[in-house]
N, C-alpha and C positions, 0 to 999 in steps of 0.2 A: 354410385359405387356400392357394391355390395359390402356387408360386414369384413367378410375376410381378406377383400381387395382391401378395406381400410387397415386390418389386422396387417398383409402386407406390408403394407406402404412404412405402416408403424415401424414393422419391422426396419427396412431398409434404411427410414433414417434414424434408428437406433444406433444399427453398426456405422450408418456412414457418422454420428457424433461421436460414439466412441473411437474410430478409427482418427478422426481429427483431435481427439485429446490422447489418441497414445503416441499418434507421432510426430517428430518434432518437423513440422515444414514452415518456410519462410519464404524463400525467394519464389513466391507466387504471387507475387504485384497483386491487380486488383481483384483477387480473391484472398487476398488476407481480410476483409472484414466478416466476410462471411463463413472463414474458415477460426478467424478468431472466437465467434458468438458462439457456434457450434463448439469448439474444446473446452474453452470458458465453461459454458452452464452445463456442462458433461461431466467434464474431469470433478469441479468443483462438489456435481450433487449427484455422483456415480450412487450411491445406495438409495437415493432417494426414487433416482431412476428406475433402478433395479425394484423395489418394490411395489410402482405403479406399476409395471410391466408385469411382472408377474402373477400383480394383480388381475389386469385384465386379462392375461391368459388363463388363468382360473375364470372367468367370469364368463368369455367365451367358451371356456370347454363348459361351462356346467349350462349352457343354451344348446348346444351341441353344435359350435360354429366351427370347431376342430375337426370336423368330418370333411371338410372340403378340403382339396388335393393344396387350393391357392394358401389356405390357412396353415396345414401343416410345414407347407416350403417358409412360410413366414414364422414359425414356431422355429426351425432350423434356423434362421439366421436371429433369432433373438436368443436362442440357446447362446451361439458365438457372441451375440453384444453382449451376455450377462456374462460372461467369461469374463470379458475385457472390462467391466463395470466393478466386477470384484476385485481385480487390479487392480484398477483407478482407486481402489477406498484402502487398499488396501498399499497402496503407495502414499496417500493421505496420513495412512496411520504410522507409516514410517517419517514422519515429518519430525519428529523430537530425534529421529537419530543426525540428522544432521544442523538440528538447531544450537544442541544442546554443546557438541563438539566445537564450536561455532564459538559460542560462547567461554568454551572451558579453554580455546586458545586465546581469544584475547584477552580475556578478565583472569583468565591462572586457573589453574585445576582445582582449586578451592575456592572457589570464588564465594560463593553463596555463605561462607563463613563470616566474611567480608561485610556482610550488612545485618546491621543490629537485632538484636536476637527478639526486639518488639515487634520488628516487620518482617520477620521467618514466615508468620501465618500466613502472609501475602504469594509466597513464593510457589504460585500454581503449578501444578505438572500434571495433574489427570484434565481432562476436556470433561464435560458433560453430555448426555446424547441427547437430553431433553434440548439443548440450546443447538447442537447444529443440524438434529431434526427440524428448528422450524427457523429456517436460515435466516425469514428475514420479519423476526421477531426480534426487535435490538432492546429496549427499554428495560431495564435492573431495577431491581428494590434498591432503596436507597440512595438514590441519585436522583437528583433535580435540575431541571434545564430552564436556561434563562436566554431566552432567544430576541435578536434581529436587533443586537445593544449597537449602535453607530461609532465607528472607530477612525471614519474619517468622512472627506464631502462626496465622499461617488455615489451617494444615494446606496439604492440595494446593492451593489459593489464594493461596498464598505461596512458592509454588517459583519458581525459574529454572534456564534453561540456558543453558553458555557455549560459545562456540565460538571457539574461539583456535586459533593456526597454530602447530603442534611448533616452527619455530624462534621464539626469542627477539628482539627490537629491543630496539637502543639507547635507552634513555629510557622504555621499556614501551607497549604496543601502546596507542595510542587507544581510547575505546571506543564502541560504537552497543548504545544501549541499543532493544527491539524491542517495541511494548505490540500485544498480538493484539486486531482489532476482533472486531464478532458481536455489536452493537446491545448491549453491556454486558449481554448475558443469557448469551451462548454464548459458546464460543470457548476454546480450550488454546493454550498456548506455542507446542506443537511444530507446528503450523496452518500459520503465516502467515511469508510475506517469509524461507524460505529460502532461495531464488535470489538475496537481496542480502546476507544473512548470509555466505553461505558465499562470495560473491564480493567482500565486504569481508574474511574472514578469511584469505581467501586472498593478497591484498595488504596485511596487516602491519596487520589492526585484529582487535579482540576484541570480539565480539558479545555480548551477553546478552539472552535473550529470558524473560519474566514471565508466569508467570497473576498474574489479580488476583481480587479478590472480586468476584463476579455477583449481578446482580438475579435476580428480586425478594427474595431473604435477604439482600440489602445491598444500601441505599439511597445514592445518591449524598449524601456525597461519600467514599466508601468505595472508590470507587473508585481516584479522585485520590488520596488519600490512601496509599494500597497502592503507586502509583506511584513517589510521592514517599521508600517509605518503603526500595523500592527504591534509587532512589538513592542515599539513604544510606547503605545494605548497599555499592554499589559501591562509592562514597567510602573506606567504612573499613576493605573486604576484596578490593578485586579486585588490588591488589599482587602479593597469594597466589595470582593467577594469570598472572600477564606484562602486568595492564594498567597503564594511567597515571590514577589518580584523578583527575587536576585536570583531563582534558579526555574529558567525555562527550557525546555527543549522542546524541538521541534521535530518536524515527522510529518508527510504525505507520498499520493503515490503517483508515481505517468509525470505529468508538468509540476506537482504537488513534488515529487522525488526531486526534481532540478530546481525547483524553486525553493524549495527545505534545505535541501543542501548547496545552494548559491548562499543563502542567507547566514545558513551556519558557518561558512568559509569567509564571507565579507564582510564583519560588523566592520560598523562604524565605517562605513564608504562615505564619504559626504554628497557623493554629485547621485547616489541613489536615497538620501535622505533629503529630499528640498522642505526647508522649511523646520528641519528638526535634526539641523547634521550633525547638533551639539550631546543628542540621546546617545548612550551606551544601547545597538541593537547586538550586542553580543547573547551568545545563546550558551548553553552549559553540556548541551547533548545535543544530537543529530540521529535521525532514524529513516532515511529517504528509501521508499521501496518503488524497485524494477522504474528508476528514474533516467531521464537524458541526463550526461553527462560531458557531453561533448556535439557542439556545434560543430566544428569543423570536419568532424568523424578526421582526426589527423591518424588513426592508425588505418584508415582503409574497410572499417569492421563493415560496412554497408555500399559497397558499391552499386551500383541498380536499382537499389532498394532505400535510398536516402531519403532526410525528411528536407531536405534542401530548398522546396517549390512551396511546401506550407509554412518552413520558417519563413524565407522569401516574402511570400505573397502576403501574408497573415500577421506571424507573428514579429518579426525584426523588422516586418517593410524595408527592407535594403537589401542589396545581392550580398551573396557573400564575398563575390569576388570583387566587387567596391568597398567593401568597409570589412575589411577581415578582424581587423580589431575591434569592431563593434562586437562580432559573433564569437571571438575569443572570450573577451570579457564575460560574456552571456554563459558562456561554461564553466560550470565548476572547477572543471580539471583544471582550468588554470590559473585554479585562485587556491589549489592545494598545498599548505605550507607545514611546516611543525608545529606551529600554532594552533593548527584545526582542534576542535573538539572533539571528546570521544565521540566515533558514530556506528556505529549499526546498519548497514546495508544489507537489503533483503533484495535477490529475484530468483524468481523461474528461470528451470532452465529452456523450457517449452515456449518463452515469451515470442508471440509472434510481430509485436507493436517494439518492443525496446528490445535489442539480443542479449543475449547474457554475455556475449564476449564485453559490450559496452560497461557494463560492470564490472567486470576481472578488470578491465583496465585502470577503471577508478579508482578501483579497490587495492591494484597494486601499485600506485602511483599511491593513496594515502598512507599506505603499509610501509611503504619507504622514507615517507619525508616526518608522520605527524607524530607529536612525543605521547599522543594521548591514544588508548587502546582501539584499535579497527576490529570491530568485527563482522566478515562475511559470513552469510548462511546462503548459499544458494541453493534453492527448492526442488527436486527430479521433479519433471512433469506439472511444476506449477505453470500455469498463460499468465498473461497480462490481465492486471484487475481482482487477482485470486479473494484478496480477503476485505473487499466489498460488502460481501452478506457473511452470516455464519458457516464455516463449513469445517469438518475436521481439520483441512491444514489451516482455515483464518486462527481459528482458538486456538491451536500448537503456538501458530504464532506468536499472537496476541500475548499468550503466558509469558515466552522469551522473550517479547522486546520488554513485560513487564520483568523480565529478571534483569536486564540489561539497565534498563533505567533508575530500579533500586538498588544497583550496585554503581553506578554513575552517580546518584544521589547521596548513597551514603560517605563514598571518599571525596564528592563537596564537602560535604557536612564536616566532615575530620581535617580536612582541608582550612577550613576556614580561621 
């Protein structure tokens, strides 16, 4: 293939990635994964895009490979993707308008007043360009990681890693405990939500991030369970590393979101604690992003498009229409009480793996029953996986759930 044939080609799947990150499709069965990957590494790295491409069309015009008729037709349609590319970044950059609103209704229109005037400097609100130019660049000054410590017997299924900040705090660092999603089949620790780990550890909190047990060799609720049993490992050991036991929250995203927020709704289950029913796994905060929420899909949100054959076959091993109360329990939504913890719920509205209705639902079922503040941010045009690597909307993020946390933290503390 000739240069320009490649210039071409470039082109075409330029716009056909951008056109799968502008619009929102879904009920396209087995082309959602491929329509996922393309929105995904689009939408999330539009400017990045935008400036290899441009690049090389300077580099072609300056060989003279723009004289050819195929080259300029492919010059026309990347003209259109960069259109669509500036959008995309610049819908990114609109991400604090609806984080911050987000936050200003559940925590009060003052909120930030709210948390002690020592930890104001924590309270980010500009991004950096240096960090989500080089996306997946995660590693911070001042932070230290202590990897692969054993928290229970599943072997590498039972590892965590922590990442705390070389200096010490008064009273011991807070901690965010981090469960990695990958549809409870896939998925390592070291994966997922470094950009908010290390930007939580970096302002005076201590992260722990878990493998758990994976399908299909472990049937839920082996999973939760491994969670939970985590928590308990923090409780009785993370002193030994600068944190504070009595105040943990938790937070992940995809099976990480349902398994975060299962946990934070059901402390202290005993028949999901074997061995350790007598641990306090209560958690003090909640942060599940673009998470399952509901097994049974009881409002209808997925007809055609259900995960019904993967929980099935994989994760619950059981039908649902044999054991409905096994798949009930296994949802959140029906362990939503007054009781719940404050939580933080993040999605897309582009998710093409979890739908956003699936969250409005959770969201408005916690909104009604829980005494402690809900707050929803739903993202325009974020997919599923968004803040994975660094990208303008990850660090908008990342700042919020760290305002959401240090205002959670502080009225513990005043609480107490």
């Amino acid at each position: 293939m000739s240069l320009a044939g490649i210039y071409f080609f470039l082109a075409l799947l330029s716009a056909y990635c951008v056109l799968t990150a502008i619009v929102q499709a879904r009920r396209i069965y087995w082309l959602v994964p491929l329509y996922f990957l393309s929105a995904w590494l689009c939408g999330e790295l539009a400017l990045i895009h935008l400036l290899w491409q441009v690049a090389l069309t300077a580099l072609l015009a300056w060989t003279g490979g723009l004289s050819d008729p195929l080259a300029q037709t492919g010059l026309g349609i990347f003209a259109l993707a960069w259109l669509g590319l500036v959008y995309l970044h610049c819908q990114s950059m609109d991400t604090p308008n609806h984080l911050r609103p987000a936050l200003r209704k559940s925590l009060g229109e003052n909120y930030r007043a709210d948390i002690p005037s020592e930890r104001q400097h924590v309270l980010s609100d500009d991004i950096l360009t240096r960090h989500w130019l080089k996306p997946f660049h995660f590693k911070r000054d001042g932070v230290r990681v202590d990897s692969n410590i054993a928290y229970g017997d599943a072997g590498k299924r039972n590892l965590l890693d922590i990442y705390r900040p070389h200096e010490p705090r008064e009273g011991g660092f807070p901690v965010l405990l981090q469960v990695h999603g990958g549809a409870w089949i896939i998925g390592e620790k070291e994966q997922q939500a470094k950009p908010l780990m290390y930007h939580m550890a970096q302002r005076g909190w201590l992260c722990v991030a878990i493998n758990y047990r994976l399908s299909p060799k472990a049937a839920f609720p082996a999973h939760i369970i491994d969670v939970k049993k985590a928590i308990a490992w923090v409780k009785e050991h993370i002193r030994d590393y600068g944190g504070d036991p009595d105040f943990i929250a938790i937070t992940g995203g995809s099976a990480g979101g349902h398994l975060s927020s299962l946990a934070a709704l059901t402390p202290n289950r005993a028949d999901w604690q074997p061995g350790f029913e007598t641990v306090d796994t209560s958690v003090q905060a909640a942060v599940p992003f673009y998470g399952v929420y509901d097994f049974l899909d009881r409002g209808g949100i997925r007809p055609g498009m259900s995960m019904d054959k993967l929980l099935a076959d994989r994760v619950m091993q059981c039908s649902k229409e044999g054991n409905p109360q096994v798949w009930d329990s296994a949802s959140p939504l029906s362990h939503v009480s007054a009781d719940a913890p404050p939580m933080m719920v993040i999605q897309g509205t582009h998710d093409s793996l979890v739908w956003v209705e699936e969250a409005r639902a959770f969201v408005s079922a916690l909104q009604a029953m829980s005494k402690q503040p809900v707050a929803y941010a739903e993202l325009p045009g974020a997919q599923h996986a968004f803040e994975i690597f660094h990208s303008v909307r990850t660090d908008h993020t990342a700042h919020a759930v760290g305002h959401f946390l240090e205002w959670t933290h502080a009225q513990w503390l005043r609480a107490r």
